[in-house]
ROMITOR-822451 format. One record per atom (N, C-alpha, C, CB): residue number from 1; residue in one letter; atom name; x, y, z. Coordinates in Angstrom, 1 decimal. Glycine has a CB too. Example, Ala and Ser with C-alpha at 12.3 -4.5 7.8 and 13.67 -1.06 7.14 Angstrom:
<atoms>
[1 "A" "N" [13.2 -5.7 7.8]]
[1 "A" "CA" [12.3 -4.5 7.8]]
[1 "A" "C" [13.2 -3.3 7.8]]
[1 "A" "CB" [11.3 -4.5 9.0]]
[2 "S" "N" [12.8 -2.2 7.1]]
[2 "S" "CA" [13.7 -1.1 7.1]]
[2 "S" "C" [12.9 0.0 7.9]]
[2 "S" "CB" [14.1 -0.6 5.7]]
</atoms>
This chain:
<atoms>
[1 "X" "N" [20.7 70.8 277.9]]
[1 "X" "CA" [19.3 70.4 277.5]]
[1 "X" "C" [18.3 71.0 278.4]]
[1 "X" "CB" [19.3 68.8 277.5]]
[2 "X" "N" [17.1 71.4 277.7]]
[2 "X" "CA" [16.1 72.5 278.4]]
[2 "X" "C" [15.0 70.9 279.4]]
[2 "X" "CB" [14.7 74.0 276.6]]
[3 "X" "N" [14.9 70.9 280.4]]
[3 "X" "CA" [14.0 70.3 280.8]]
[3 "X" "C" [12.3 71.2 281.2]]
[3 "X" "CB" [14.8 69.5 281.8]]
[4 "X" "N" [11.4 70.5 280.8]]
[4 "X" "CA" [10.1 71.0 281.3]]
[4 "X" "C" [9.8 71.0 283.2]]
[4 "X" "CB" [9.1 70.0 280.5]]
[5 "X" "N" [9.7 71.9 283.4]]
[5 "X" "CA" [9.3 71.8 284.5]]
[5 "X" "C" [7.7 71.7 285.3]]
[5 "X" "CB" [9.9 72.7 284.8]]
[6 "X" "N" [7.4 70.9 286.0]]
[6 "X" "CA" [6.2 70.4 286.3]]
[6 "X" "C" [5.4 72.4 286.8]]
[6 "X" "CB" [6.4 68.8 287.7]]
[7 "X" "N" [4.3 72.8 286.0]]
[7 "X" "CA" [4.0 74.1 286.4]]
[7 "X" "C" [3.8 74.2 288.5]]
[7 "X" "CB" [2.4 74.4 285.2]]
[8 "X" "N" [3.2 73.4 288.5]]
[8 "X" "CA" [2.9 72.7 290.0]]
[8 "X" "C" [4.3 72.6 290.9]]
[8 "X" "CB" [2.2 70.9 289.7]]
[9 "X" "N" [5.2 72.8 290.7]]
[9 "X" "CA" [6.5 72.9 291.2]]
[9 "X" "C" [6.9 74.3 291.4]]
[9 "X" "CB" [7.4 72.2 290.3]]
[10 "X" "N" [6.9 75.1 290.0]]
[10 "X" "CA" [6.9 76.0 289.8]]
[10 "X" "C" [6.2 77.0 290.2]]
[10 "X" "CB" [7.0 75.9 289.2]]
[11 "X" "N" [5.5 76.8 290.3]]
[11 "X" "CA" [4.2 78.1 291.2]]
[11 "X" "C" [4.7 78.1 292.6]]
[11 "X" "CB" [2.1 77.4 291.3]]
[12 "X" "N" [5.3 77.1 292.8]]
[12 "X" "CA" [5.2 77.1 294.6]]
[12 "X" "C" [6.8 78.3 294.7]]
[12 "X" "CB" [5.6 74.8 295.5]]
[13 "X" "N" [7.8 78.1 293.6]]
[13 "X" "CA" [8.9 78.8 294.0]]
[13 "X" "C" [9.3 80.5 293.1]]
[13 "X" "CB" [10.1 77.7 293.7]]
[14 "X" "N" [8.1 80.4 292.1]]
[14 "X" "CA" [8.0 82.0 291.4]]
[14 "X" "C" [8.3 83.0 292.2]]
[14 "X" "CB" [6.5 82.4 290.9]]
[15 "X" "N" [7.4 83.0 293.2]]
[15 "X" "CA" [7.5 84.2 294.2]]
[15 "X" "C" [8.8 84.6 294.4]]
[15 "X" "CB" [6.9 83.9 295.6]]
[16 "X" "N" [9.2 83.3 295.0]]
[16 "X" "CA" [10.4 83.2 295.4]]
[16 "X" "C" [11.6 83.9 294.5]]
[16 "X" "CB" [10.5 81.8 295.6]]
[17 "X" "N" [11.7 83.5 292.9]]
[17 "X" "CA" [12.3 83.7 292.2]]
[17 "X" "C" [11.9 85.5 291.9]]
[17 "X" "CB" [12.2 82.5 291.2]]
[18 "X" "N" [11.0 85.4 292.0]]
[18 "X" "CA" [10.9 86.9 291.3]]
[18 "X" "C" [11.0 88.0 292.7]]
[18 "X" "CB" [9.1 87.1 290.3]]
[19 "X" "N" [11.0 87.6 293.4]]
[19 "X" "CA" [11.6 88.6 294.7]]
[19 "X" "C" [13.0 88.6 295.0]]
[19 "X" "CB" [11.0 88.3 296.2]]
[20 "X" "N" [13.9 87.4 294.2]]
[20 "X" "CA" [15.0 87.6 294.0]]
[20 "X" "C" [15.6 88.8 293.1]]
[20 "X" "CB" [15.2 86.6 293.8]]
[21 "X" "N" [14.6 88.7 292.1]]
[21 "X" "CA" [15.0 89.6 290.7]]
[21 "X" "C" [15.0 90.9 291.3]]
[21 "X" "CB" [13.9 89.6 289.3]]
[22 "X" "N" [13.4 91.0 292.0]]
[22 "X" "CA" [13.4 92.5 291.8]]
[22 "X" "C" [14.6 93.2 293.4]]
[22 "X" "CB" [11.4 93.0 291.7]]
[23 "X" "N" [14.7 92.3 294.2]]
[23 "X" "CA" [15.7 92.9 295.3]]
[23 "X" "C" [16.7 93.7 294.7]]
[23 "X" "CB" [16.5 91.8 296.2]]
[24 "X" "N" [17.0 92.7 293.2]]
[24 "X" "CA" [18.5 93.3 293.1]]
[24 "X" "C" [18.5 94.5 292.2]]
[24 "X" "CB" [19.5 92.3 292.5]]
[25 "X" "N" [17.2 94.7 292.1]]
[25 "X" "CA" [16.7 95.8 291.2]]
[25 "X" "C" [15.4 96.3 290.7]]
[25 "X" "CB" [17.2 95.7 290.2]]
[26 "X" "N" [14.6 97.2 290.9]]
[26 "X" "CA" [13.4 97.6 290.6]]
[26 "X" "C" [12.9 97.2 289.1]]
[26 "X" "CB" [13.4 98.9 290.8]]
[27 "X" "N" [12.0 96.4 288.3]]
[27 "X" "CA" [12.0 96.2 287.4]]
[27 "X" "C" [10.5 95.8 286.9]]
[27 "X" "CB" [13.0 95.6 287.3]]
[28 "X" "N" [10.1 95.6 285.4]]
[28 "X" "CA" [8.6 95.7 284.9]]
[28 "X" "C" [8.3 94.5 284.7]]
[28 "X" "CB" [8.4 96.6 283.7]]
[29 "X" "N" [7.0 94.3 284.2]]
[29 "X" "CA" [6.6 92.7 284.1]]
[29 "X" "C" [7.8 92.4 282.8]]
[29 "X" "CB" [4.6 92.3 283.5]]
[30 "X" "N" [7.8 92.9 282.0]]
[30 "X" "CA" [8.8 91.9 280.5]]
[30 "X" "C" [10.0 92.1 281.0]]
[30 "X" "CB" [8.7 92.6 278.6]]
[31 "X" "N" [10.5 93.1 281.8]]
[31 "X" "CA" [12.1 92.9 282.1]]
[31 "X" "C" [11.9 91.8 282.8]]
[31 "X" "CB" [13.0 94.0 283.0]]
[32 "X" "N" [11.2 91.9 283.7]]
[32 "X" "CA" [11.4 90.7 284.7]]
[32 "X" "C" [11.1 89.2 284.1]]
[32 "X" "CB" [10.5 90.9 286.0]]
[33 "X" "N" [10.7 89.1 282.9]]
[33 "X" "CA" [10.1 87.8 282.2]]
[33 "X" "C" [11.4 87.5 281.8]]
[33 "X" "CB" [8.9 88.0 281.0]]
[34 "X" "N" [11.9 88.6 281.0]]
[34 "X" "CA" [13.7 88.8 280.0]]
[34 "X" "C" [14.6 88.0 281.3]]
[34 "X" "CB" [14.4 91.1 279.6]]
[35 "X" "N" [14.4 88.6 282.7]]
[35 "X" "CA" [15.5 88.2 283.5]]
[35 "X" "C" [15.0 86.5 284.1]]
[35 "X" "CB" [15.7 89.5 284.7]]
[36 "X" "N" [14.1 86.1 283.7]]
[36 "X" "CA" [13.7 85.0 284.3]]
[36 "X" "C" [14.0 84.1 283.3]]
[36 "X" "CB" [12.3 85.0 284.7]]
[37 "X" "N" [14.0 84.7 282.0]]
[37 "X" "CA" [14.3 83.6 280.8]]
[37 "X" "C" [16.0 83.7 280.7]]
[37 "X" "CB" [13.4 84.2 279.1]]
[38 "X" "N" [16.7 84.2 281.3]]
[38 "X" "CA" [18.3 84.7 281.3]]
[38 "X" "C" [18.9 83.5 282.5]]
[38 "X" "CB" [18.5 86.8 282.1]]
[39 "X" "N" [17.6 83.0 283.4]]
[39 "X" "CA" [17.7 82.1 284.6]]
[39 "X" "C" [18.1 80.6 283.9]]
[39 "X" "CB" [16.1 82.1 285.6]]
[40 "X" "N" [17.4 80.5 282.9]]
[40 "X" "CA" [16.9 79.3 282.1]]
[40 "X" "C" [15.5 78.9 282.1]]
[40 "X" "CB" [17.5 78.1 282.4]]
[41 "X" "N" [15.2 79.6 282.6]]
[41 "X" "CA" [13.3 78.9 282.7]]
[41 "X" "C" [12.4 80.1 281.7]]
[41 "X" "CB" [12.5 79.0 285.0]]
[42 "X" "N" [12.9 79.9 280.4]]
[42 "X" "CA" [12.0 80.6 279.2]]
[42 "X" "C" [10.8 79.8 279.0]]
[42 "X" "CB" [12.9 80.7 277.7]]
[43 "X" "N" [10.7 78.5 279.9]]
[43 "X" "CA" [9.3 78.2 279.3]]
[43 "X" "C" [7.8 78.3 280.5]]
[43 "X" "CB" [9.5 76.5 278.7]]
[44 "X" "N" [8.4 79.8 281.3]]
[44 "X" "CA" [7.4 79.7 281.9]]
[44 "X" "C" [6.5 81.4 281.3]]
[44 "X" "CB" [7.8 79.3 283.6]]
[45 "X" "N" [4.9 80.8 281.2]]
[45 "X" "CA" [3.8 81.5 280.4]]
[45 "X" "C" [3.8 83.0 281.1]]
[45 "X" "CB" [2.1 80.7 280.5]]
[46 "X" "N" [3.7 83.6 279.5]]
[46 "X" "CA" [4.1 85.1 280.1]]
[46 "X" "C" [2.8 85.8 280.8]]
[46 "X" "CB" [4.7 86.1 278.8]]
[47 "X" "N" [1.9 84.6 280.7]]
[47 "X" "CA" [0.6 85.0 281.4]]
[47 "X" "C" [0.6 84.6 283.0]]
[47 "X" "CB" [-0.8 84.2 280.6]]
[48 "X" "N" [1.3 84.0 283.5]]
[48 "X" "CA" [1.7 83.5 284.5]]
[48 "X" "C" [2.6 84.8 285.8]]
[48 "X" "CB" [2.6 82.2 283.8]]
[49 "X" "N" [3.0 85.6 285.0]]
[49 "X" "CA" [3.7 86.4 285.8]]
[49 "X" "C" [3.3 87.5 286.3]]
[49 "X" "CB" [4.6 86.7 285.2]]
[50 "X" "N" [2.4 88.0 285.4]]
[50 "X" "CA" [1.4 89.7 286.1]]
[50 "X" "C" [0.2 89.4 286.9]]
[50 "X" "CB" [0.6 90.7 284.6]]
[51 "X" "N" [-0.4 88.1 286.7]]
[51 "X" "CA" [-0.9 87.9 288.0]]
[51 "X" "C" [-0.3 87.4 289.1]]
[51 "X" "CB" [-1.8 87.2 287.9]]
[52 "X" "N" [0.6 86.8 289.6]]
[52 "X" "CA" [1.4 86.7 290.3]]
[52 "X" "C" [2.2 88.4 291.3]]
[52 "X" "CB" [2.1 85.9 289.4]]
[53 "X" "N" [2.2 89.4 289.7]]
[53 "X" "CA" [3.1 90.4 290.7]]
[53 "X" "C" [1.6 91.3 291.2]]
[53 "X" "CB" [4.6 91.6 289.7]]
[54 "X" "N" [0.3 90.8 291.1]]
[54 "X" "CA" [-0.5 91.8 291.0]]
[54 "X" "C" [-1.0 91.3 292.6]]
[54 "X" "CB" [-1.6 91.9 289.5]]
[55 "X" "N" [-0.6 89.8 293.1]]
[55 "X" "CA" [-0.9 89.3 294.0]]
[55 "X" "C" [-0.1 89.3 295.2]]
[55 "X" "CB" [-1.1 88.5 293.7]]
[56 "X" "N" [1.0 89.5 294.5]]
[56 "X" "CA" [2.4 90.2 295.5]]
[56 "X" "C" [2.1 91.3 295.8]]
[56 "X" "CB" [3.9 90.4 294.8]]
[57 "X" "N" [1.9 92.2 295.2]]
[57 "X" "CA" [1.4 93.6 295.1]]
[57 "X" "C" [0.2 94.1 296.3]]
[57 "X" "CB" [0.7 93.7 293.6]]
[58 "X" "N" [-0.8 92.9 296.5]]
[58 "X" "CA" [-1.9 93.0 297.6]]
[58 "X" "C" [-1.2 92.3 298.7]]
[58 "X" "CB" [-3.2 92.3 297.1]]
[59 "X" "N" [-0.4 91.5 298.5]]
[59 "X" "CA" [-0.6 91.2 300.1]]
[59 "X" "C" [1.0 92.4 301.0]]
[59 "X" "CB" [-0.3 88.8 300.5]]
[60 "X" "N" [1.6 93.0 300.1]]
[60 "X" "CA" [2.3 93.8 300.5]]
[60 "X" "C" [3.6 93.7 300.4]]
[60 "X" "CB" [2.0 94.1 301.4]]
[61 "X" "N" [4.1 92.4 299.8]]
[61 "X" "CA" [5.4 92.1 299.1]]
[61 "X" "C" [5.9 92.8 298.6]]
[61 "X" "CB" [5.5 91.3 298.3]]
[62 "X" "N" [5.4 93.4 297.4]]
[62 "X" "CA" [6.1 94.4 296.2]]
[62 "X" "C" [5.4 95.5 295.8]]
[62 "X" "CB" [6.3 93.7 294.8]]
[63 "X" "N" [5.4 97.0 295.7]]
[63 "X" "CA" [4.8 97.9 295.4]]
[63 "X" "C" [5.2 98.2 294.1]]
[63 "X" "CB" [4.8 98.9 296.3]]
[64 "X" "N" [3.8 98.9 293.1]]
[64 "X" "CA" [4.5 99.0 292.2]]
[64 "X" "C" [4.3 100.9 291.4]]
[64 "X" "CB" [4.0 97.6 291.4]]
[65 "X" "N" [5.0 101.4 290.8]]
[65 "X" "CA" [4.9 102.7 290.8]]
[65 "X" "C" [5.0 102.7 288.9]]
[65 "X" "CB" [6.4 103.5 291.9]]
[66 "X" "N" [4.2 103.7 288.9]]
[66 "X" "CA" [4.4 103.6 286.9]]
[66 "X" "C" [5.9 104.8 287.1]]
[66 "X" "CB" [2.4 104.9 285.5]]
[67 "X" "N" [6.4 104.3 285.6]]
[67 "X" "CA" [7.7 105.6 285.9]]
[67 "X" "C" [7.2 105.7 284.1]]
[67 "X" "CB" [10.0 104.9 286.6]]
[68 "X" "N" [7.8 106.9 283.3]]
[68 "X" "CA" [8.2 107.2 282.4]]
[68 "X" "C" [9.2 106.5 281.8]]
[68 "X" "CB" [8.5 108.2 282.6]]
[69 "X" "N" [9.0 106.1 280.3]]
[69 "X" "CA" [10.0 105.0 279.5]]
[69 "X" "C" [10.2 105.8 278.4]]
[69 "X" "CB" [9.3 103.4 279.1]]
[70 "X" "N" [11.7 105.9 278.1]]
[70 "X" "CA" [11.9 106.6 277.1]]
[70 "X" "C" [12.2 105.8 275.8]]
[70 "X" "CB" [12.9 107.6 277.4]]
[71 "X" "N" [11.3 104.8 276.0]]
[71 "X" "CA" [11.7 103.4 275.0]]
[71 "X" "C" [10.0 102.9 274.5]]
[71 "X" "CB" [12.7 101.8 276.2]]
[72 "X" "N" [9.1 104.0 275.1]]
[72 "X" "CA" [7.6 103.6 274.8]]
[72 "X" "C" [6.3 104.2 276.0]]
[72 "X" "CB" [7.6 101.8 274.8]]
[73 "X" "N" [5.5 103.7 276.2]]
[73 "X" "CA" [4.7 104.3 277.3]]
[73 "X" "C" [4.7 104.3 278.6]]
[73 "X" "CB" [3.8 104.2 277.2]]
[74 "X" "N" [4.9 104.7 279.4]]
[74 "X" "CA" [5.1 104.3 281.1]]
[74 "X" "C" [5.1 102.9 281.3]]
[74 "X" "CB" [4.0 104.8 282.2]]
[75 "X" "N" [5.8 102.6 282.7]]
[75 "X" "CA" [5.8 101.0 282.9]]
[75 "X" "C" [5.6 101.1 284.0]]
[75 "X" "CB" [6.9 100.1 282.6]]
[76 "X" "N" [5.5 100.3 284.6]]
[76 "X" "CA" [4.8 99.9 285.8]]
[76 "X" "C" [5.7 99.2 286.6]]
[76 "X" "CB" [3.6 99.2 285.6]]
[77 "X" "N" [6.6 99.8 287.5]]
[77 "X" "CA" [8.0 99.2 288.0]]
[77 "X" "C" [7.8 98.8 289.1]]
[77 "X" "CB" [9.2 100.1 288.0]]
[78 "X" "N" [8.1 97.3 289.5]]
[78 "X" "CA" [7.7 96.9 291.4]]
[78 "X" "C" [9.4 97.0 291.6]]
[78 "X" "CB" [6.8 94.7 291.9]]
[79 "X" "N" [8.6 97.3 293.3]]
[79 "X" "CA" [9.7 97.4 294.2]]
[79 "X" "C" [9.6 96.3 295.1]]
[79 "X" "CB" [9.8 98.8 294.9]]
[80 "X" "N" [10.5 96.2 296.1]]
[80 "X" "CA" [10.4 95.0 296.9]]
[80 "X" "C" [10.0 95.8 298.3]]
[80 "X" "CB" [12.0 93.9 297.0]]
[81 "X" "N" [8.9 95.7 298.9]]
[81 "X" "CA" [8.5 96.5 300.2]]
[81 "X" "C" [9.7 95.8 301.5]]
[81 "X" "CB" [6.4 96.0 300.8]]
[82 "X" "N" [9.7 96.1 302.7]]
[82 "X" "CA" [10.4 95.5 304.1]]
[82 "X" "C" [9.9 94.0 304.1]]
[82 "X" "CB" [9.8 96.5 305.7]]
[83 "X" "N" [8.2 93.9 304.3]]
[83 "X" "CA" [7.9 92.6 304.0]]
[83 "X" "C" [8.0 91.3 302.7]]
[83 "X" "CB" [6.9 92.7 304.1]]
[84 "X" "N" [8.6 91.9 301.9]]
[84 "X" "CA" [8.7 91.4 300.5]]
[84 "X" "C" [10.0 90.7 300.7]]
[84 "X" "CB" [8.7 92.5 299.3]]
[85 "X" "N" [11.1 91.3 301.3]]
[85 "X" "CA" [12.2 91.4 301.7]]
[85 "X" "C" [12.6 89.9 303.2]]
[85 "X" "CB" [12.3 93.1 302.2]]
[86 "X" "N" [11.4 90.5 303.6]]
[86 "X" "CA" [11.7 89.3 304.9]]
[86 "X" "C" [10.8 87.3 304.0]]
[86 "X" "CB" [10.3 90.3 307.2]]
[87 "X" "N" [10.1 88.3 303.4]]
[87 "X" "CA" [9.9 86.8 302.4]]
[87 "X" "C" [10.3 86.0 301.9]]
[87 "X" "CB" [9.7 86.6 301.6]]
[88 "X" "N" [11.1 87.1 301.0]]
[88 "X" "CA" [12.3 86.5 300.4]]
[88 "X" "C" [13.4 86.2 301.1]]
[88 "X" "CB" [12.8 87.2 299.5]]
[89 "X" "N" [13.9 86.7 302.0]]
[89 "X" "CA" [14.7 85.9 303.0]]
[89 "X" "C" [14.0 84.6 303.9]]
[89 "X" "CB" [15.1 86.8 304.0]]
[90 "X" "N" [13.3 84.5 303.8]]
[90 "X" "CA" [12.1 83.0 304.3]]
[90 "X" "C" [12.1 82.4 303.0]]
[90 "X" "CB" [10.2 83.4 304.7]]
[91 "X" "N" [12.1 82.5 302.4]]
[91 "X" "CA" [12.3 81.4 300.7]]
[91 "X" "C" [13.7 81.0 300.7]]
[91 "X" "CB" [11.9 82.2 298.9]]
[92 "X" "N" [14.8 81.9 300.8]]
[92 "X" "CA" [16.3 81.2 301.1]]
[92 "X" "C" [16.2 80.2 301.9]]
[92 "X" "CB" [17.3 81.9 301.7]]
[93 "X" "N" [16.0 80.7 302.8]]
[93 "X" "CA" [15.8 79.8 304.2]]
[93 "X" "C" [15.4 78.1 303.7]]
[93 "X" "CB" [14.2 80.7 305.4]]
[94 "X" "N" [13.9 78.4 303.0]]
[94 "X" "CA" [13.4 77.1 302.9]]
[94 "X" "C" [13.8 76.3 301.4]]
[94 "X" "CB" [11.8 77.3 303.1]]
[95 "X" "N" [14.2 77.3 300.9]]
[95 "X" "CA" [15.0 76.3 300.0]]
[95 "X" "C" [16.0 75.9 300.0]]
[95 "X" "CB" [15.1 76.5 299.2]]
[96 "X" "N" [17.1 76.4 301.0]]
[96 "X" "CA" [18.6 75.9 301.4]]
[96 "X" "C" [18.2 74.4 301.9]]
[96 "X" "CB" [19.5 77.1 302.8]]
[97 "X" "N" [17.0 74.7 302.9]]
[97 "X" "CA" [16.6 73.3 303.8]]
[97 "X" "C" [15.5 72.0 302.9]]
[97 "X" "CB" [15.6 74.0 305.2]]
[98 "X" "N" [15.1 72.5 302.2]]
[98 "X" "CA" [14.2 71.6 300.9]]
[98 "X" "C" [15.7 71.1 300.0]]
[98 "X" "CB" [12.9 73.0 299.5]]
[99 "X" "N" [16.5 72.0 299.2]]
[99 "X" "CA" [16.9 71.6 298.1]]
[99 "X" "C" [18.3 70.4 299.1]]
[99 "X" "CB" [17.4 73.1 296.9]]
[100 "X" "N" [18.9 70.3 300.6]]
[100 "X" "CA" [19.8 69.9 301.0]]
[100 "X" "C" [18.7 68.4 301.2]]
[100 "X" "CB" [20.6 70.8 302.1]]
[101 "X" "N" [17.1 68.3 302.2]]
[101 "X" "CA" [17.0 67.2 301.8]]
[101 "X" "C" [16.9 66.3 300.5]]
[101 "X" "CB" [16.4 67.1 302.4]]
[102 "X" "N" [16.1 67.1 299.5]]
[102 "X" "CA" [16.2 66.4 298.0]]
[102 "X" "C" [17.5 65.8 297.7]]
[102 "X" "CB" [15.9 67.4 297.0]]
[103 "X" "N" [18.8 66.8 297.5]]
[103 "X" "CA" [20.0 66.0 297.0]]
[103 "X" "C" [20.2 65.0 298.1]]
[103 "X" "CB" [21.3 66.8 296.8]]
[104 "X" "N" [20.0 64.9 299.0]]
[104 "X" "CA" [20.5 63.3 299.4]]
[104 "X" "C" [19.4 62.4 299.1]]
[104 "X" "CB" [20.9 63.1 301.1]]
[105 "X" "N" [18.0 62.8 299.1]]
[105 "X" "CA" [17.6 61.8 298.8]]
[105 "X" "C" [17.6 61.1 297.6]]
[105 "X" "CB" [16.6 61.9 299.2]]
[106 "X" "N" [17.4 61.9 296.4]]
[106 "X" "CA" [18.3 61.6 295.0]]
[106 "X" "C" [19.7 60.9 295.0]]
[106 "X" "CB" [18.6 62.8 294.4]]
[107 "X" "N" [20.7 61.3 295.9]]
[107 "X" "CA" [21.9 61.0 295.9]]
[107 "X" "C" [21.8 59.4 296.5]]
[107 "X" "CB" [22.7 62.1 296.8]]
[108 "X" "N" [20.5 59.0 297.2]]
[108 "X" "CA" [20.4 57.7 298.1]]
[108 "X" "C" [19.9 56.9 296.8]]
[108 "X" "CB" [19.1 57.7 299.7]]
[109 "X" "N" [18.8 57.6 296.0]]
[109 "X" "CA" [18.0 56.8 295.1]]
[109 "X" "C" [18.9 56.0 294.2]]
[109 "X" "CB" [17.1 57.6 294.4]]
[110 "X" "N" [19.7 57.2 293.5]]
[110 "X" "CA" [20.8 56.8 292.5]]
[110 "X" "C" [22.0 55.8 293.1]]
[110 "X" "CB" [21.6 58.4 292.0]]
[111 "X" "N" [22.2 55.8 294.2]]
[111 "X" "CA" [22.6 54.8 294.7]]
[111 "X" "C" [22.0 53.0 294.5]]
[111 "X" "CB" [22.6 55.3 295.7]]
[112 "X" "N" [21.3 53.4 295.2]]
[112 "X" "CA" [20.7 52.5 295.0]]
[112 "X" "C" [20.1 51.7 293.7]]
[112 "X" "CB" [20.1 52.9 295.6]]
[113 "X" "N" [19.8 52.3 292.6]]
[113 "X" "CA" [19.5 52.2 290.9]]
[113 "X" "C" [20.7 51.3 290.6]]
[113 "X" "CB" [19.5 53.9 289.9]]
[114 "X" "N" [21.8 51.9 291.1]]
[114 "X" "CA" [23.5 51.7 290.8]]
[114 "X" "C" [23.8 49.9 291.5]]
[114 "X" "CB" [24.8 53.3 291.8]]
[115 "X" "N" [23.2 49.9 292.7]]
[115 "X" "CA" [23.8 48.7 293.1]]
[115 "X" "C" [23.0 47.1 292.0]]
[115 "X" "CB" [23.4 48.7 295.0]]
</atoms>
């Protein structure tokens, strides 16, 4: 079952998610939408994503280069820069340490619901 996700949740971990995508591969705004909807999260606005890489893009996260598409007209392919890289290793970091206190505190709540 698809749940909605609060957009306000989401904004805070996009970055995050989409510097995962492209580490593992150089890729365009609709691939990377295709690979985000492959995640389970197809309900996030496809207007939501190109400003985001256009902002990654300025502060030096992700560069992005047009290449030749033999499927239509050039695309515009980001890469992950050195700093994009140490980001995204700083978003592991903080979500290993966010998502471990949430499950226990969930794990306390539901307890608790239960007694």
């Amino acid at each position: 079952m698809r749940q909605n996700i609060s957009s306000q949740m989401l904004k805070g971990i996009l970055q995050g998610i989409m510097l995962m995508i492209l580490a593992k591969r150089p890729d365009y705004g609709y691939g990377i939408s295709k690979q985000i909807n492959e995640y389970g999260l197809e309900d996030i606005p496809k207007g939501t994503i190109y400003p985001l890489l256009t902002a990654m893009e300025r502060r030096g996260l992700i560069v992005g280069k047009m290449e030749v598409s033999v499927d239509g007209p050039d695309r515009k392919y980001y890469f992950v820069t050195s700093e994009g890289e140490q980001a995204k290793q700083n978003f592991m970091q903080e979500w290993h340490f966010l998502k471990h206190a949430v499950d226990k505190l969930v794990e306390e709540n539901n307890q608790d619901e239960n007694q």
